[in-house]
Z-matrix of the N, CA and C atoms (Angstrom, degrees):
N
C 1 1.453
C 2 1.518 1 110.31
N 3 1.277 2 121.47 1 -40.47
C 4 1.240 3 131.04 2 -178.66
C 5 1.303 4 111.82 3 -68.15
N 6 1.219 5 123.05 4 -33.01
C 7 1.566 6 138.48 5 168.63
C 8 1.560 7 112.95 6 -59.31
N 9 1.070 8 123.09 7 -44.28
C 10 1.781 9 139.13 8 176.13
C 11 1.352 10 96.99 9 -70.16
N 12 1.353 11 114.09 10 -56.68
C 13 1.423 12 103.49 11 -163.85
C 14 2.081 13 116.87 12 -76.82
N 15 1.619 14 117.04 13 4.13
C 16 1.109 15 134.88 14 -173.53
C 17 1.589 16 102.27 15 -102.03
N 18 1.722 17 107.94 16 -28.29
C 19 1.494 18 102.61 17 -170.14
C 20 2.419 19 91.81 18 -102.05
N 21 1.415 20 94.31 19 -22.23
C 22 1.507 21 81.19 20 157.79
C 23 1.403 22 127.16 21 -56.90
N 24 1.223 23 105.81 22 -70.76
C 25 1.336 24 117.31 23 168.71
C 26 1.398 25 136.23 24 -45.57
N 27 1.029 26 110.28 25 -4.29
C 28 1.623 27 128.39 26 178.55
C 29 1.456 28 109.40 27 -116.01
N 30 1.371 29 114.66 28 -21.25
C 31 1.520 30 113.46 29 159.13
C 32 1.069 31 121.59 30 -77.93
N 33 1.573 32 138.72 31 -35.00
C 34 1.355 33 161.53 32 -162.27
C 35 1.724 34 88.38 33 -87.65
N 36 1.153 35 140.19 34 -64.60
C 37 1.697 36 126.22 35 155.31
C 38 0.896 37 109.56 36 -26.94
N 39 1.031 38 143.90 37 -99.66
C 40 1.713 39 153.30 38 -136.32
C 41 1.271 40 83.27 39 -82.37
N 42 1.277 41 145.43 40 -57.34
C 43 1.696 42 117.36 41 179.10
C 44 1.840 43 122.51 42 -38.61
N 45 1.491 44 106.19 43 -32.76
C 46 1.376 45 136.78 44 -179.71
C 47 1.307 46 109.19 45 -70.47
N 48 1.039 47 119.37 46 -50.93
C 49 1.582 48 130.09 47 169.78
C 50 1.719 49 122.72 48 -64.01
N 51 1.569 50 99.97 49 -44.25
C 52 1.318 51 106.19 50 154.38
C 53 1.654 52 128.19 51 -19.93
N 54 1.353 53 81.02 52 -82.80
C 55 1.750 54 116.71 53 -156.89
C 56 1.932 55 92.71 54 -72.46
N 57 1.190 56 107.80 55 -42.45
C 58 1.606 57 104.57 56 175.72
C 59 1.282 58 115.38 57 -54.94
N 60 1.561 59 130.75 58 -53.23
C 61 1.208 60 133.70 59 -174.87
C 62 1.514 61 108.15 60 -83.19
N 63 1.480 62 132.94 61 -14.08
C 64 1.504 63 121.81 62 145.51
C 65 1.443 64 136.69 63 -70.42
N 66 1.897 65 108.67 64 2.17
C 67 1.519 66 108.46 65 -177.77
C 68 1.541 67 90.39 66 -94.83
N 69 1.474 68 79.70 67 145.07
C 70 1.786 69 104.34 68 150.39
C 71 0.978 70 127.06 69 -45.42
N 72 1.636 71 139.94 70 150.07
C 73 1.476 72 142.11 71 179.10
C 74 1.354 73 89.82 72 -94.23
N 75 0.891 74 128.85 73 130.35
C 76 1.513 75 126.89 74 145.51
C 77 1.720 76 119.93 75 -69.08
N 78 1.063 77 110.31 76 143.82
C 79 1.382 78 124.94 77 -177.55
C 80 1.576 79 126.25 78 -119.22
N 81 1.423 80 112.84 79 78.20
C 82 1.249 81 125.33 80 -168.17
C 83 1.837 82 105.95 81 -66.04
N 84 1.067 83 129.66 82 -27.87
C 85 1.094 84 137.28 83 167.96
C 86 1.538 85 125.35 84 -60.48
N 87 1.356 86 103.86 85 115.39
C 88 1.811 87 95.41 86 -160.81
C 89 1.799 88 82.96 87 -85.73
N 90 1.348 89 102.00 88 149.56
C 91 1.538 90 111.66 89 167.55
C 92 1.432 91 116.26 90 -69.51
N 93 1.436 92 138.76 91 140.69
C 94 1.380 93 118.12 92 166.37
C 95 1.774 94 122.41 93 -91.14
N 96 1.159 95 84.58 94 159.69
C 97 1.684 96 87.99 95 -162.88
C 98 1.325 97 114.93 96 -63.96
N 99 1.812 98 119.82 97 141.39
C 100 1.597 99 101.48 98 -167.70
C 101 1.547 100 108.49 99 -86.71
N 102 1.276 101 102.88 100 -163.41
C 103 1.499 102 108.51 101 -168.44
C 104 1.356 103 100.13 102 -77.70
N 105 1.372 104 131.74 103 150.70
C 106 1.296 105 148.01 104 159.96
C 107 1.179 106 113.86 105 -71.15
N 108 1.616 107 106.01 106 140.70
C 109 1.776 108 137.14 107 -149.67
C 110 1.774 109 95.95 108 -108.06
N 111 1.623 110 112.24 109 93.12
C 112 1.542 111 112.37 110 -162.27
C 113 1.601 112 92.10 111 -138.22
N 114 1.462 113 114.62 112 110.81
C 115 1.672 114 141.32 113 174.69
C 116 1.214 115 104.58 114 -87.09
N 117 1.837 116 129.25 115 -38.74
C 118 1.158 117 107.91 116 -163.86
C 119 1.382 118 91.89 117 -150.93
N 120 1.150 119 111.48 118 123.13
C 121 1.852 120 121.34 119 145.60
C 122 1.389 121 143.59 120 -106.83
N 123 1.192 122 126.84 121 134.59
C 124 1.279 123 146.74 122 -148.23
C 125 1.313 124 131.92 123 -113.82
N 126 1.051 125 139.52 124 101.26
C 127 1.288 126 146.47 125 -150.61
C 128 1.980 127 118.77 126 -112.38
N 129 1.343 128 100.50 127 99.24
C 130 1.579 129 81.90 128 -168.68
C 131 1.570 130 95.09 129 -117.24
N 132 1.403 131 123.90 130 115.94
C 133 1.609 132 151.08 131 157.11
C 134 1.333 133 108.23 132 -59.58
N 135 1.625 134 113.75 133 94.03
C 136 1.519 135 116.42 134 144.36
C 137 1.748 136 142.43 135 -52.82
N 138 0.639 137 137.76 136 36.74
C 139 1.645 138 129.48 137 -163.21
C 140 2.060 139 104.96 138 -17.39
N 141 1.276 140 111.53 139 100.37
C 142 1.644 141 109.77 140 -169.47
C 143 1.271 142 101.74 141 -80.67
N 144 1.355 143 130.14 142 22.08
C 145 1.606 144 139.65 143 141.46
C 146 0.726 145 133.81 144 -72.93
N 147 1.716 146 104.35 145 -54.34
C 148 1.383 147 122.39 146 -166.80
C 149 1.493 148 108.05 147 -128.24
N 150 1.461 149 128.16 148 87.94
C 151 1.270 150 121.99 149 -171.85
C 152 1.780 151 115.70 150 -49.52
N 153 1.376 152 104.22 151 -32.73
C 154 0.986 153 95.31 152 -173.41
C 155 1.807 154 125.94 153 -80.76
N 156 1.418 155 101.87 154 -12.78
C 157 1.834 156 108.11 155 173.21
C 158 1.673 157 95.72 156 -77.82
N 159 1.754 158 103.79 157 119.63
C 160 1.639 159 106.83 158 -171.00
C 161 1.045 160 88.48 159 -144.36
N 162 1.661 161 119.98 160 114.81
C 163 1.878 162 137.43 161 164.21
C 164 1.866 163 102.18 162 -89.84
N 165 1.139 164 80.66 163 127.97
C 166 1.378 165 99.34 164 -179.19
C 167 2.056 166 110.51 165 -115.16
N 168 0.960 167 135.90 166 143.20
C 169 1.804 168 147.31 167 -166.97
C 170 1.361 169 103.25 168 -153.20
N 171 1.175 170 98.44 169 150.63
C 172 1.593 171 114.15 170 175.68
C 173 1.770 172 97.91 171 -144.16
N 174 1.487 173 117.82 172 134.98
C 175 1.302 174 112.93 173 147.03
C 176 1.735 175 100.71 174 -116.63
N 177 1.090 176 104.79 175 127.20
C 178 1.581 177 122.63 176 166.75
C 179 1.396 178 137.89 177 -112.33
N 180 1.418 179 126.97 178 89.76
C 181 1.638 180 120.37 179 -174.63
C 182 1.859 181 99.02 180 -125.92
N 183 1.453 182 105.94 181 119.87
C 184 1.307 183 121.53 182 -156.35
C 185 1.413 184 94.82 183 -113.10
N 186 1.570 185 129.23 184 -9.83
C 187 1.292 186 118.03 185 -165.31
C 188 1.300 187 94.78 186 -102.39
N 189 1.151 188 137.70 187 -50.37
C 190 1.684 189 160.54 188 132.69
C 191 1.676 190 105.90 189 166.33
N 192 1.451 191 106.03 190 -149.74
C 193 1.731 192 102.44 191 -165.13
C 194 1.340 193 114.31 192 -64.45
N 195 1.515 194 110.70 193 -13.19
C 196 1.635 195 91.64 194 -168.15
C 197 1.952 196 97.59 195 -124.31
N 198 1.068 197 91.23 196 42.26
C 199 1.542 198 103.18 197 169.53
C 200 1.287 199 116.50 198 -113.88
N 201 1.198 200 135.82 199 -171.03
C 202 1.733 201 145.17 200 -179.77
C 203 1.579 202 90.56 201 -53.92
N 204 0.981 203 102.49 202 151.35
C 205 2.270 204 130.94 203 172.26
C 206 1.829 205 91.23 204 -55.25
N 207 1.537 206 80.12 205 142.81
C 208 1.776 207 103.49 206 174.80
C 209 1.299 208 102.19 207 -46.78
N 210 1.305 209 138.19 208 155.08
C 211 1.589 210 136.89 209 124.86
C 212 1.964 211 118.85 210 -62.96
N 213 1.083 212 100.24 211 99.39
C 214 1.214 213 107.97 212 -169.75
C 215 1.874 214 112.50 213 -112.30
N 216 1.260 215 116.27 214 127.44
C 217 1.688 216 132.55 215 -170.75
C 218 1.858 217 86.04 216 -91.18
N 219 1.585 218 102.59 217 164.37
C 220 1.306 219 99.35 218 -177.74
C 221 1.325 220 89.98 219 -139.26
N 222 1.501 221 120.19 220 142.66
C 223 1.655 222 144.04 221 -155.38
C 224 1.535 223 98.98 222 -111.49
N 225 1.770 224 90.57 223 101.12
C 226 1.501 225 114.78 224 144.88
C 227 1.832 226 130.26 225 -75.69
N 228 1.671 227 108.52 226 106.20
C 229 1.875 228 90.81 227 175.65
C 230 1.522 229 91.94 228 -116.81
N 231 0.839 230 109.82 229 -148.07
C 232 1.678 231 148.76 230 -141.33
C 233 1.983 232 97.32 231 -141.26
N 234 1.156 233 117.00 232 113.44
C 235 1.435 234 114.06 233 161.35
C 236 1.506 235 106.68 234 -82.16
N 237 1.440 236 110.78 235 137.68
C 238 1.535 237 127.33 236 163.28
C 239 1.894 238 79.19 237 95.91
N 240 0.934 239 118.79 238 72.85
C 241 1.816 240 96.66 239 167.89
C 242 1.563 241 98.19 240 -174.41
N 243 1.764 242 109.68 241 136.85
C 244 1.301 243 113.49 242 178.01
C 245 1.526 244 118.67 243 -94.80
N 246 1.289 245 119.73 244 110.44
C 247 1.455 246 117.79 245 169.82
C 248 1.307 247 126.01 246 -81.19
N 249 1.318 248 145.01 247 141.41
C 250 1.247 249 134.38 248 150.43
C 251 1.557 250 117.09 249 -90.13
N 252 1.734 251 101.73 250 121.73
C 253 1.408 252 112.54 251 -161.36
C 254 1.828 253 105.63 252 -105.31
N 255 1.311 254 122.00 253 124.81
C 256 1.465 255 125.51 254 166.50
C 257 1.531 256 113.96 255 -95.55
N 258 1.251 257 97.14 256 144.66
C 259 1.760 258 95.93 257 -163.15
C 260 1.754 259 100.31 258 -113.51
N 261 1.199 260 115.16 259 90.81
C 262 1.893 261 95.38 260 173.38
C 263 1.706 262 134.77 261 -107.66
N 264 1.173 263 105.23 262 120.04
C 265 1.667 264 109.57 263 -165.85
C 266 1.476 265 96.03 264 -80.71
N 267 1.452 266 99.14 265 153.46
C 268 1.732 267 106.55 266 167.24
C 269 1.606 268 101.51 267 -161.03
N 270 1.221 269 110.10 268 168.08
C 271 1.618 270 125.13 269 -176.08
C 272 1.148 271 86.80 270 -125.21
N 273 1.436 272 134.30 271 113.02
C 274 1.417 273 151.49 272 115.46
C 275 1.452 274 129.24 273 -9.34
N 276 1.698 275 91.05 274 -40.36
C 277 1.823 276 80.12 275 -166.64
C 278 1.263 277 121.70 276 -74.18
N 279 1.333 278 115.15 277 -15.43
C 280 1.435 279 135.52 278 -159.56
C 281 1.503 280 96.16 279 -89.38
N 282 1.585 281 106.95 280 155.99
C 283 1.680 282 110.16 281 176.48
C 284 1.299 283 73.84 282 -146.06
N 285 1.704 284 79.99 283 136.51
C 286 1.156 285 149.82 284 -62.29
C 287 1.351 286 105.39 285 -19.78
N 288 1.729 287 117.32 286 153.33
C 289 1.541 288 130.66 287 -177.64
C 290 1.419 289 104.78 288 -58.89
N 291 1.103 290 126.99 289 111.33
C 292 1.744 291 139.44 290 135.86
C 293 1.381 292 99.04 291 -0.27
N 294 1.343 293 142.97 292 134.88
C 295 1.602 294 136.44 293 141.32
C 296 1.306 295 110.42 294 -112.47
N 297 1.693 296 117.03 295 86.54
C 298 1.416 297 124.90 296 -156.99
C 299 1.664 298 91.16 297 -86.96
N 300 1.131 299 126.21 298 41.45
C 301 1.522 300 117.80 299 176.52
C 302 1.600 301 113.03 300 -122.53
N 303 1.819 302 95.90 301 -8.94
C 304 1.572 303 88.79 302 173.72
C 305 1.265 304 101.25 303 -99.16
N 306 1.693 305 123.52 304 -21.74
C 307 1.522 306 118.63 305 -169.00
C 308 1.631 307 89.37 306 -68.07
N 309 1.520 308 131.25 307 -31.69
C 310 1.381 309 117.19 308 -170.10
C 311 1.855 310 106.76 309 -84.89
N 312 0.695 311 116.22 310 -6.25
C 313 1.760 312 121.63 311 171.06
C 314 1.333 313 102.40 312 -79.87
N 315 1.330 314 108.18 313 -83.24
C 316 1.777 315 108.07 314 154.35
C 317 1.597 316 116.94 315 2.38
N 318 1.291 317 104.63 316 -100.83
C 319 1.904 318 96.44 317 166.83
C 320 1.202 319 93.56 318 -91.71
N 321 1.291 320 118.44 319 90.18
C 322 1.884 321 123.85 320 125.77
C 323 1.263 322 106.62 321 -42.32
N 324 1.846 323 110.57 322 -55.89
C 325 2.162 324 86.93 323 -175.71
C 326 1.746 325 133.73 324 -45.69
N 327 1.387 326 86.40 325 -21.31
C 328 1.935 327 93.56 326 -164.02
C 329 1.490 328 106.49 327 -90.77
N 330 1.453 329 122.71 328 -14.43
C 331 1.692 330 132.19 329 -157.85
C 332 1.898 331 97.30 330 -124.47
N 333 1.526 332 96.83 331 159.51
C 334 1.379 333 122.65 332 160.75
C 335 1.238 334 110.47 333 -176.57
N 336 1.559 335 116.09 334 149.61
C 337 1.441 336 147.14 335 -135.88
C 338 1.373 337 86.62 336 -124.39
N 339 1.289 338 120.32 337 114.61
C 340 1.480 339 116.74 338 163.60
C 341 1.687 340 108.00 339 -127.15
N 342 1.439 341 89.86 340 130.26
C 343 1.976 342 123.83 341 175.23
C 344 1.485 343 95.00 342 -83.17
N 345 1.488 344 138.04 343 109.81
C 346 0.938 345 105.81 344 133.86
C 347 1.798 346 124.17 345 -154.94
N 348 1.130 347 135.49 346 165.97
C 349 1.128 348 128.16 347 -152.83
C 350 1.682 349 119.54 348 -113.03
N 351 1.632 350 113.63 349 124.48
C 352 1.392 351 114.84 350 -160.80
C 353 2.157 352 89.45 351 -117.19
N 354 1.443 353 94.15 352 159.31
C 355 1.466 354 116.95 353 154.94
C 356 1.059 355 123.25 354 -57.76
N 357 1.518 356 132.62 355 -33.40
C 358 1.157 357 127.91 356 -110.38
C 359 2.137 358 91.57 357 168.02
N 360 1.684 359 101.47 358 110.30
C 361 1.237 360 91.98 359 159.35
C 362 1.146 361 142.60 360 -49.92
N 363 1.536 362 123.84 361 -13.99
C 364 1.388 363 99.68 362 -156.46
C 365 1.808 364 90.94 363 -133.89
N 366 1.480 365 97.19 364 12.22
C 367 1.754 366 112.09 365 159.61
C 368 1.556 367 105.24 366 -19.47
N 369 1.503 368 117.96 367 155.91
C 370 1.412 369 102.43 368 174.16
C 371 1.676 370 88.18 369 -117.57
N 372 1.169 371 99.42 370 161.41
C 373 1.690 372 118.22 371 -166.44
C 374 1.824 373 108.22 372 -51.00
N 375 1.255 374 112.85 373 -34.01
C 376 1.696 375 84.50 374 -174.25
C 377 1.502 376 98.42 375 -88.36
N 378 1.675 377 134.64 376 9.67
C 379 1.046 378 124.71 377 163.37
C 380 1.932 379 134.16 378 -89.39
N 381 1.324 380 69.35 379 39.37
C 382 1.640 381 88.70 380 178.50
C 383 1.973 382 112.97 381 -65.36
N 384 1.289 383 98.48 382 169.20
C 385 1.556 384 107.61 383 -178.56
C 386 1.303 385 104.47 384 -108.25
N 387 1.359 386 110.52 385 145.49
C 388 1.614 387 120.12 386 -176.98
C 389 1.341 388 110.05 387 -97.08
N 390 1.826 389 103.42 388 -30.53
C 391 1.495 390 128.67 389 -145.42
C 392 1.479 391 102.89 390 -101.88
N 393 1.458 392 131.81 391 12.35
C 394 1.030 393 124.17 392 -167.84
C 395 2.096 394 103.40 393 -117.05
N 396 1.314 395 85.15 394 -32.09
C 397 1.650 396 97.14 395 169.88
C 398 1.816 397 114.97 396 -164.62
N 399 1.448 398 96.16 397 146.79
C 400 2.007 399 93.31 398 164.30
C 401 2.070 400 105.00 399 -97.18
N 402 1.175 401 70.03 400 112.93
C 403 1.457 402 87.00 401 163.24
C 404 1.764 403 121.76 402 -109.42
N 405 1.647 404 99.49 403 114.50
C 406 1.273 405 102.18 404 -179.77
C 407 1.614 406 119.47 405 -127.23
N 408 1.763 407 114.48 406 117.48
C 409 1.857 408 96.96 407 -172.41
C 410 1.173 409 91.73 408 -91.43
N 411 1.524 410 76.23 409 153.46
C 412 1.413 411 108.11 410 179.23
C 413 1.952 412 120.61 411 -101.40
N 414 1.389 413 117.75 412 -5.66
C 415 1.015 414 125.61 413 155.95
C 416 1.761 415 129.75 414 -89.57
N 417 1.539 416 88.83 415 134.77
C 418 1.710 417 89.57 416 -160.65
C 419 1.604 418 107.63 417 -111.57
N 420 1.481 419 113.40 418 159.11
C 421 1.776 420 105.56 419 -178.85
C 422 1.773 421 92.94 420 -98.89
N 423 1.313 422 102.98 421 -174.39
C 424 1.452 423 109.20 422 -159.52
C 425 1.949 424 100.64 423 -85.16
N 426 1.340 425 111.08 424 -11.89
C 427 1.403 426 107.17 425 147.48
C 428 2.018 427 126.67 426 -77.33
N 429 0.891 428 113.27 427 5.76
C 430 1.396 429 112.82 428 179.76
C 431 1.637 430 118.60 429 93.72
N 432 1.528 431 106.68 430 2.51
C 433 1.509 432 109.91 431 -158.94
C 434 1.329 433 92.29 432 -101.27
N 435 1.670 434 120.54 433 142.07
C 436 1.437 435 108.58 434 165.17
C 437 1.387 436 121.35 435 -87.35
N 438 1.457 437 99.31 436 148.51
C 439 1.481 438 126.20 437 149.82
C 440 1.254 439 130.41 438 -35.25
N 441 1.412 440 103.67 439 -86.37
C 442 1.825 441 104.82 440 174.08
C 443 1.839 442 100.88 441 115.48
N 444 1.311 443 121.28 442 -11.77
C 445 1.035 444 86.42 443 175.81
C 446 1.662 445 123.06 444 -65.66
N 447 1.224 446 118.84 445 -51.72
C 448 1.599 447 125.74 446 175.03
C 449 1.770 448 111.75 447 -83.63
N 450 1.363 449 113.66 448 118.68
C 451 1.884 450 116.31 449 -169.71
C 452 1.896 451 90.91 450 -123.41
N 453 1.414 452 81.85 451 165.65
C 454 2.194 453 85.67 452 146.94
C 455 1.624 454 88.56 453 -113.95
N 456 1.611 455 104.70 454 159.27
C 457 1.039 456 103.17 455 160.56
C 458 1.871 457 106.14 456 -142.70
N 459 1.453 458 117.49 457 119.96
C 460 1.155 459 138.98 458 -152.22
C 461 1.574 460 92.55 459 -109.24
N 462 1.532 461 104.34 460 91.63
C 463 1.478 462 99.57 461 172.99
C 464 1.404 463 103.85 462 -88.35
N 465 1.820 464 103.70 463 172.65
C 466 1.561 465 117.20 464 -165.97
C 467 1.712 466 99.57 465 -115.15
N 468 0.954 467 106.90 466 -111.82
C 469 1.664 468 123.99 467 -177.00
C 470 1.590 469 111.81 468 -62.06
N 471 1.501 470 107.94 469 170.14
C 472 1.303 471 93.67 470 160.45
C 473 1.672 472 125.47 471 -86.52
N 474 1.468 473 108.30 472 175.64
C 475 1.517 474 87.38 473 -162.54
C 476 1.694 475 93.82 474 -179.07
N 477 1.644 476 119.22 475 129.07
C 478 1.403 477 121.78 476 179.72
C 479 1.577 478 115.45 477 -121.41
N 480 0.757 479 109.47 478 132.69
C 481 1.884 480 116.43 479 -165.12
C 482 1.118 481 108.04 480 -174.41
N 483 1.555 482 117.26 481 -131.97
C 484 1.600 483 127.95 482 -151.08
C 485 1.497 484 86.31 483 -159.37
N 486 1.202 485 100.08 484 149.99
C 487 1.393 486 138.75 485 165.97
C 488 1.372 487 128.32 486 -120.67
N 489 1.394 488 127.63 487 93.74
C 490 1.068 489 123.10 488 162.05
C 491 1.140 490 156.12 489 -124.98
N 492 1.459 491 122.50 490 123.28
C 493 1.372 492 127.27 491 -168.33
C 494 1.666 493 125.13 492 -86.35
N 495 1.136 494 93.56 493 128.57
C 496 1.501 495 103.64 494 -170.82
C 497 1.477 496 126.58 495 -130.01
N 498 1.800 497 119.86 496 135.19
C 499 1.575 498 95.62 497 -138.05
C 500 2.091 499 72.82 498 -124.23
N 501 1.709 500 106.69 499 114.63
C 502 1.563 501 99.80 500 179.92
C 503 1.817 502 96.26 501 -104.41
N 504 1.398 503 87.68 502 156.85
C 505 1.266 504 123.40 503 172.69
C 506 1.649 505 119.15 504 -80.16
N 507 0.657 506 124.53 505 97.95
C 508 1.517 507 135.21 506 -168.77
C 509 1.593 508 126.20 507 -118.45
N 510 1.955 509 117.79 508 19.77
C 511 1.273 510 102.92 509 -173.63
C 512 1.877 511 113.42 510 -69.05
N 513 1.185 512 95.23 511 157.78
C 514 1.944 513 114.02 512 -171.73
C 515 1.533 514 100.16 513 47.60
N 516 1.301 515 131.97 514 24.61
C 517 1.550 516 122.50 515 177.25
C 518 1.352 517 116.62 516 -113.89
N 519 1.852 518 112.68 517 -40.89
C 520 1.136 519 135.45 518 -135.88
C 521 1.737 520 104.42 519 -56.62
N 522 1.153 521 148.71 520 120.50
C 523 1.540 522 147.05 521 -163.44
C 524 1.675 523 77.33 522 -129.63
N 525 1.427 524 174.34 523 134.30
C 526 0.881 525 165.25 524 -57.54
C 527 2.018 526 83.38 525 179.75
N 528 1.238 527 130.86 526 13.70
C 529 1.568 528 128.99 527 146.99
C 530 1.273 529 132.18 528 -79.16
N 531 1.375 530 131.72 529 -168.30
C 532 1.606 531 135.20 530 -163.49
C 533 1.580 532 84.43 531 -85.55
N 534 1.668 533 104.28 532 -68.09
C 535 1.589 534 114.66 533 -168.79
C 536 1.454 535 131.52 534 11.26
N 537 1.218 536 97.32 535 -73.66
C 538 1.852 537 98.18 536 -167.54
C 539 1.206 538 124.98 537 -102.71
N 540 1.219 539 131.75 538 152.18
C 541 0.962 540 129.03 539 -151.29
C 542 1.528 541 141.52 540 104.05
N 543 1.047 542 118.88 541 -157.17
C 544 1.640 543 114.28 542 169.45
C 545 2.117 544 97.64 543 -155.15
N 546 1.560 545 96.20 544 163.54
C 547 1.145 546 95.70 545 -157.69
C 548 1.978 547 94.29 546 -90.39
N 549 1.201 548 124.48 547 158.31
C 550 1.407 549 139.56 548 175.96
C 551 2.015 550 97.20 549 -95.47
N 552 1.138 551 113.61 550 -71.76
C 553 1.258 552 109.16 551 -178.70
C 554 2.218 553 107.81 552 -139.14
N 555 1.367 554 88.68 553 143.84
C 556 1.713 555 82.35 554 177.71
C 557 1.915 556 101.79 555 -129.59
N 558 1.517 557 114.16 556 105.18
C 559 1.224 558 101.09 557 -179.97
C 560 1.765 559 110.08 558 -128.88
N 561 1.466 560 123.62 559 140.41
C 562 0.931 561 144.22 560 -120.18
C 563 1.873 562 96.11 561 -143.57
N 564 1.639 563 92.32 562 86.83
C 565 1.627 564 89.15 563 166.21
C 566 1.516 565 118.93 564 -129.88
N 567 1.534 566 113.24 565 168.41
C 568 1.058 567 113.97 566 -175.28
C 569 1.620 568 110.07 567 -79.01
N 570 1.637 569 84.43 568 171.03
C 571 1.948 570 95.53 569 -174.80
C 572 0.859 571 100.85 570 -157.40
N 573 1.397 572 122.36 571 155.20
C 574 1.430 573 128.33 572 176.55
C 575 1.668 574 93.42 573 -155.79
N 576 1.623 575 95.71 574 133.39
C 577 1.349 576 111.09 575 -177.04
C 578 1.442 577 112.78 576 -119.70
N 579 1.644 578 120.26 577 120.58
C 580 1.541 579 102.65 578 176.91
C 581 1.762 580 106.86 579 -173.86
């Protein structure tokens, strides 16, 4: 009896062992979402005077950073004049084109669109210009923080530099600053205002 009940019991283990090492782990940890796959951004300048004066930009790099130089358009405005600017991301490589501007509307909480204006290409980001334009978006995430894809932007003086738009990644971080996060795309064109 003692013999049955040693080869029971030793089956009822290894049955246990079985079935344990065939379950699934569960994964209470949600993954966070990766960075967005963005070849080309798009810049379309309203004149909110004159509907009809419309600047249009493209920065485009399809190979990615360590391929051939962006194709980059260079931004003519108007000093003293408010534009309303639309910002649209897309991934190229994909067929049909990616329209990575609704997945970033979509989570507005996790993204922001930053306008902003340097001397000097290779300026580092908190050395941006205040004095060259007010840029304010006007699209908000469902916490109140903006987005950035749609702004006015009310330039002042004239003024020749760089413009650059930069689209950060911010899921569970986003405080409506540059700070947290990591960047999705950073592209860097010229402008000349006058």
């Amino acid at each position: 009896m003692k013999k049955n009940f040693a080869r029971l019991f030793l089956f009822a283990a290894l049955l246990t062992l079985v079935f344990a090492a065939c379950k699934k782990e569960k994964n209470d940890t949600p993954t966070e979402n990766a960075n967005e796959e963005i070849t080309t951004l798009k810049l379309t300048f309203t004149n909110a005077a004159n509907p009809a004066d419309v600047v249009t930009a493209t920065w485009k790099d399809l190979d990615g950073f360590a391929g051939n130089a962006p194709v980059i358009d260079k931004i003519n405005l108007k000093a003293n004049t408010t534009y309303n600017v639309a910002t649209e991301l897309l991934d190229e490589r994909t067929n049909p084109v990616t329209n990575a501007t609704a997945e970033i509307e979509e989570e507005g909480d996790e993204h922001r669109v930053f306008h902003l204006f340097y001397a000097t290409a290779t300026a580092a980001v908190y050395d941006s210009l205040s004095t060259v334009a007010t840029v304010t978006p006007l699209d908000k995430d469902v916490n109140n923080l903006p987005i950035g894809l749609q702004i006015t932007m009310a330039t002042k003086a004239a003024f020749t530099g760089f413009l650059n738009v930069v689209v950060r990644h911010q899921p569970g971080a986003k405080n409506g600053t540059y700070a947290p996060g990591s960047t999705d795309v950073l592209t860097i064109f010229p402008v000349e205002i006058k």
